[in-house]
N, C-alpha and C positions, 0 to 999 in steps of 0.2 A: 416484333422480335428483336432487331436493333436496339430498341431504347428498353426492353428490356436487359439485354447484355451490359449494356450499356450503365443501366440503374445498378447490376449487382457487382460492377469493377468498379462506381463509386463507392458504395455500401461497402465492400471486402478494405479500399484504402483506408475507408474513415472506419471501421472497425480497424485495422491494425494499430491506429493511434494510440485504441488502449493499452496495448500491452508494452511496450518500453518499461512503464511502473513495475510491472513484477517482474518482466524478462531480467530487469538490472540486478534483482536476486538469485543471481542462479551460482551454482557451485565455485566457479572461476573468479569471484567477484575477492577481491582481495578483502583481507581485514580492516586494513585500513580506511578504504571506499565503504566498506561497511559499517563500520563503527562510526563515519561520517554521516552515513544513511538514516542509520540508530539515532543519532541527535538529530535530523531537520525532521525526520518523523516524530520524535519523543515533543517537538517544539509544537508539531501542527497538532500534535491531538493535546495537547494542553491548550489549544487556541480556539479548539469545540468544543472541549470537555463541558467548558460554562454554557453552553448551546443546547448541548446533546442531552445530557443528565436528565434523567428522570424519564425519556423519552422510551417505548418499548425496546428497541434493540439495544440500551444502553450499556445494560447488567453484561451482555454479550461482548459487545465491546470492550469495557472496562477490565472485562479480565484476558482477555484477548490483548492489550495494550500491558497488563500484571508480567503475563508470561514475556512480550516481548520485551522490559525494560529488565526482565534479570535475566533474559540469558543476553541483554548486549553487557549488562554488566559482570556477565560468570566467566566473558571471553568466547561466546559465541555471537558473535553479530549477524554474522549470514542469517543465522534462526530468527535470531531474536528480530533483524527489519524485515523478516518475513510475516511473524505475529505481529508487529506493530503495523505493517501495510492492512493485513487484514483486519486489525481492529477501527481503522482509519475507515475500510470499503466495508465496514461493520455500521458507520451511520454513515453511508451513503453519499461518502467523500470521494474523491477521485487522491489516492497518494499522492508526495510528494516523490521523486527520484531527486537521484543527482545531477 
């Protein structure tokens, strides 16, 4: 029973690691940090893109990454690193944050 307990308070730490990546997009997050965000994401999926392509969840991706690079360029960053993180965990990358 112990080392059960025990197993599911390591599993709950190492699952919270994931989430920082998307928690950093939440409504508070200023434009500026976002529009920051919007570039080292727009950088990392141009750095799979040559990897990913052609691959099934590509097509999905690809336009998942469409939507997020115009609205960080229409002046919506918050959205737009939101679709770019998901186009990112779309081939089965872990995002960048800040």
């Amino acid at each position: 029973m112990r080392k059960t307990v025990m197993a599911m308070a390591i599993a709950g730490v190492l699952a919270m690691g994931a989430l920082p990546a998307f928690a950093a997009t939440d409504a508070s997050m200023s434009k500026d940090d976002a529009q920051a965000l919007c570039t080292k994401l727009t950088t990392q999926f141009e750095f799979l893109a040559p990897f990913k392509k052609g691959l099934p969840y590509w097509q999905k991706a690809d336009a998942a990454y469409k939507t997020g690079e115009s609205d960080c360029h229409k002046n919506n960053p918050v959205v737009g690193a939101r679709s770019l993180q998901a186009a990112i965990s779309d081939m089965y990358v872990k995002p960048d944050s800040l």
